[in-house]
C-alpha positions in Angstrom: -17.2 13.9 -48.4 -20.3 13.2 -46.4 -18.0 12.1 -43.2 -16.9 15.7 -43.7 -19.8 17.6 -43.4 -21.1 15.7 -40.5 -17.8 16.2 -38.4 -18.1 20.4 -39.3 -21.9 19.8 -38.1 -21.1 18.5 -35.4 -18.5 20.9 -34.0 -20.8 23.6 -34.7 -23.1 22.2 -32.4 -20.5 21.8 -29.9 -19.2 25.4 -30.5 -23.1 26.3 -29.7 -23.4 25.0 -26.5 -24.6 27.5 -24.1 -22.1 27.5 -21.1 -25.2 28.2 -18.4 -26.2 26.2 -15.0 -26.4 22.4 -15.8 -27.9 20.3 -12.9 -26.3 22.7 -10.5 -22.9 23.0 -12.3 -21.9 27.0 -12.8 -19.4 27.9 -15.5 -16.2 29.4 -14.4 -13.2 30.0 -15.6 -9.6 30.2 -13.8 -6.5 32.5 -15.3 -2.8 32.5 -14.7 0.2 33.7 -16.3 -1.9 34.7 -19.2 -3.5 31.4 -19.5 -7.3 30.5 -19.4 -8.6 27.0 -17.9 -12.7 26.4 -18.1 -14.2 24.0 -15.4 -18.0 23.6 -13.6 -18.5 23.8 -10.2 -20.9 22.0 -8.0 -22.0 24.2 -5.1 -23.8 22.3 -2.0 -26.7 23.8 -1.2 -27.6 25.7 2.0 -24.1 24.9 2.7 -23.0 26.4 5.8 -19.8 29.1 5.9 -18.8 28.6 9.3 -18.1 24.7 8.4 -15.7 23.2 6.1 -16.5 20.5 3.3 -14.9 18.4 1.6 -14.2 18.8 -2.5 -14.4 16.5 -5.1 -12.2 17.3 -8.5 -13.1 15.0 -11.4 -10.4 14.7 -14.4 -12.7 14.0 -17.4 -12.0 11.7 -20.3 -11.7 12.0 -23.8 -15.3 12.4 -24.6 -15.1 15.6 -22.2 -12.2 17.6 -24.7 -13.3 20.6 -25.6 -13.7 24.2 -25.4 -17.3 24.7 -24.5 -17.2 24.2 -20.7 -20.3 21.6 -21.4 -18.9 18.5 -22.3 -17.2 17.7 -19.0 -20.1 16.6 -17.6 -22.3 14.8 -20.1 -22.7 12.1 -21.5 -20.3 9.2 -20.2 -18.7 11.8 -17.4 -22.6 11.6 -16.1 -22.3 9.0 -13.9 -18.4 10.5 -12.4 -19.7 13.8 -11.7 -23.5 13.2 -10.6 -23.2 10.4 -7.8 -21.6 13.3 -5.5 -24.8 15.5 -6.2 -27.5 13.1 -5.7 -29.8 14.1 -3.0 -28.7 10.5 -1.1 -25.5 11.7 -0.8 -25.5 15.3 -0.4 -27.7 14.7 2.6 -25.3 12.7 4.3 -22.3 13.9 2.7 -22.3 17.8 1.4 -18.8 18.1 -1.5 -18.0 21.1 -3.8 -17.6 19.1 -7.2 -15.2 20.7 -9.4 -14.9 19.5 -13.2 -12.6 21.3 -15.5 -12.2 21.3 -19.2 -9.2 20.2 -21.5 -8.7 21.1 -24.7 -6.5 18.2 -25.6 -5.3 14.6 -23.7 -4.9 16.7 -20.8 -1.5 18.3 -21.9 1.2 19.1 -19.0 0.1 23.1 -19.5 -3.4 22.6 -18.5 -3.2 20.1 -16.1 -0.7 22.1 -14.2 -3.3 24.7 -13.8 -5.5 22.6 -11.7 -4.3 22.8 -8.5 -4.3 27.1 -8.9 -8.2 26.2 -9.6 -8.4 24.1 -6.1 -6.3 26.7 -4.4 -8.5 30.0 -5.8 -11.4 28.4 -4.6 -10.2 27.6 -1.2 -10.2 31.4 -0.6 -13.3 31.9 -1.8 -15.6 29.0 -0.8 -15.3 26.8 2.7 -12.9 23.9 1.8 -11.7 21.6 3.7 -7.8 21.6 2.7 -7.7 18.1 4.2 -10.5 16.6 2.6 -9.7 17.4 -1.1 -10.1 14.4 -3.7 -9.5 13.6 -7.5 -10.8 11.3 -9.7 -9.9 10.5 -13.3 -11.6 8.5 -16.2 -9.7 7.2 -19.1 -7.1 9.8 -20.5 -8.4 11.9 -17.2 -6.8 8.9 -14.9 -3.6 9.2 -16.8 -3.6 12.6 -15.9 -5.1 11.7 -12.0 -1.5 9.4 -12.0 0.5 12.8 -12.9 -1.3 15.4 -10.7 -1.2 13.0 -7.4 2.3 12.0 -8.0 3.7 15.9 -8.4 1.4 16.8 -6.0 1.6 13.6 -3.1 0.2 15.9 0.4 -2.4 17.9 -1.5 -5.0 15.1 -2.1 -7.0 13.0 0.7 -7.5 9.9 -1.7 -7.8 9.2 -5.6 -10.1 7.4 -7.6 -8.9 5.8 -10.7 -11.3 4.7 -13.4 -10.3 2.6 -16.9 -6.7 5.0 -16.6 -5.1 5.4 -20.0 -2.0 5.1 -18.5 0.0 5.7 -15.3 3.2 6.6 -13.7 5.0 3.8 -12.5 8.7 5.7 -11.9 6.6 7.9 -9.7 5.1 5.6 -7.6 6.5 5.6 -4.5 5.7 9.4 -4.3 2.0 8.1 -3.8 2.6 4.6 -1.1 0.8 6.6 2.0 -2.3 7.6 -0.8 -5.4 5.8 -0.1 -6.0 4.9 -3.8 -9.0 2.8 -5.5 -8.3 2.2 -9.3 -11.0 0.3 -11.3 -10.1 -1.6 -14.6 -11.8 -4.0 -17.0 -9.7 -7.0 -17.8 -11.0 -6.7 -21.9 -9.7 -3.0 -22.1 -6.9 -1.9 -24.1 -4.1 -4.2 -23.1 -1.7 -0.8 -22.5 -4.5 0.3 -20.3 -4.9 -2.7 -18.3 -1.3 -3.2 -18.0 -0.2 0.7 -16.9 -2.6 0.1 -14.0 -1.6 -3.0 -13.2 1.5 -2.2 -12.7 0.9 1.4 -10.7 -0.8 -0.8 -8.3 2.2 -3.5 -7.9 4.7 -0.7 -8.3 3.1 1.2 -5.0 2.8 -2.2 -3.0 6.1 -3.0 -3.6 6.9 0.5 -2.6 5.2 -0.5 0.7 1.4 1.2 -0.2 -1.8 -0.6 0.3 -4.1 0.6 -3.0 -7.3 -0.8 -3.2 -7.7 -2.8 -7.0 -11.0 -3.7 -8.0 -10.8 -5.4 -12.1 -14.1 -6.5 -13.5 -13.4 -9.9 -15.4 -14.3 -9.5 -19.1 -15.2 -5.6 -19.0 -14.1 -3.6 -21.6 -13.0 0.0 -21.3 -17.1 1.6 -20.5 -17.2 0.6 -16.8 -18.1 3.9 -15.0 -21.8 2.4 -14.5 -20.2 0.1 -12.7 -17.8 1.5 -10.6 -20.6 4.4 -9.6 -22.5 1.2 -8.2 -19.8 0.2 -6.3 -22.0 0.0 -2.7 -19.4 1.3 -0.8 -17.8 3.7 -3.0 -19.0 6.8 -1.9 -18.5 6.4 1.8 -14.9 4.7 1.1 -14.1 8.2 -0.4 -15.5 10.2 2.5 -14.0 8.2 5.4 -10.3 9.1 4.0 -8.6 12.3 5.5 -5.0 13.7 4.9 
């Protein structure tokens, strides 16, 4: 029963994580109908409140579930959540980063919420309603495919990264989304085939997504796709 004691230590580590500032990221937490979502937030700083800037929403992936309002953004959501804060980038380009925290695969409940955290935080902070973006990692780009597809005007562009899975009957909701997905050919075959076919099944719907698959990558690509040279500024240039 070793396995066993090692799992309860380990969740009592995770249930000890202290929920304060991490590289910049606050803990907050957004409540509806009786219903509790944590997430981080990424403030610019010296950002000006006469201008509007642009915000940044990243869906995390399994190794993100939790309860903590930590986990989010460590480890292998690093690279997905820090390339927007980077002093390079925040010079040129200054985003709110927002980064909430599922307790599950992103269940319909929770992920419905999202967009109430977006829209709470337009009336609070300066956002730029037309320069709003979401990514999505793994189970997170499953959930990226559900969010953009019931939600087609309220995103600028979306970022897809090794997606779990996709919504291909949805598709054409999505044709005038500028969308980038990023897959490795070695990941699950499920994985590789739901995004393969998002991105026909929007071209045929008379989109023009952007496809980028890495020849013999498995599923860990996100070091990769945060190199991408013109990632960042791709992302930026796109306006709804």
């Amino acid at each position: 029963m070793k396995w066993f004691a090692v799992l309860i230590l380990v969740m009592a580590l995770r249930s000890c994580d202290q929920p304060g500032e991490v590289d910049g990221f606050v803990a907050k937490q957004y409540s509806h109908s009786g219903k509790t979502i944590p997430y981080r937030l990424f403030i610019p700083p010296d950002y000006d409140n006469s201008e509007r800037y642009p915000v940044v929403l990243w869906l995390h992936g399994a190794g993100g579930i939790g309860t903590d309002n930590t986990l989010q953004i460590k480890g292998d959501q690093i690279p997905g959540t820090r390339i927007w804060t980077k002093p390079e980038n925040l010079a040129k380009h200054p985003a709110f980063v927002v980064v909430p925290q599922t307790s599950d695969r992103w269940p319909a409940g929770q992920l419905s919420m999202v967009p109430g955290i977006l829209e709470s935080l337009k009336s609070e902070l300066p956002i730029d309603p037309n320069r709003m973006y979401v990514l999505g990692q793994s189970i997170g780009g499953e959930a990226a495919w559900k969010l953009v597809t019931d939600n087609p005007h309220l995103f600028a562009a979306a970022i897809f990264v090794c997606s779990a899975g996709s919504r291909i009957s949805r598709a054409s909701a999505v044709v005038d989304l500028p969308v980038w997905a990023f897959q490795g050919s070695e990941d699950d075959p499920d994985f590789v085939a739901a995004t393969r076919g998002m991105i026909q099944a929007i071209r045929r719907a008379g989109g023009n997504p952007r496809y980028t698959e890495y020849k013999g990558a498995g599923h860990d690509i996100w070091d990769r796709v945060f190199k991408e040279p013109d990632l960042v500024e791709w992302l930026f240039a796109q306006h709804r």
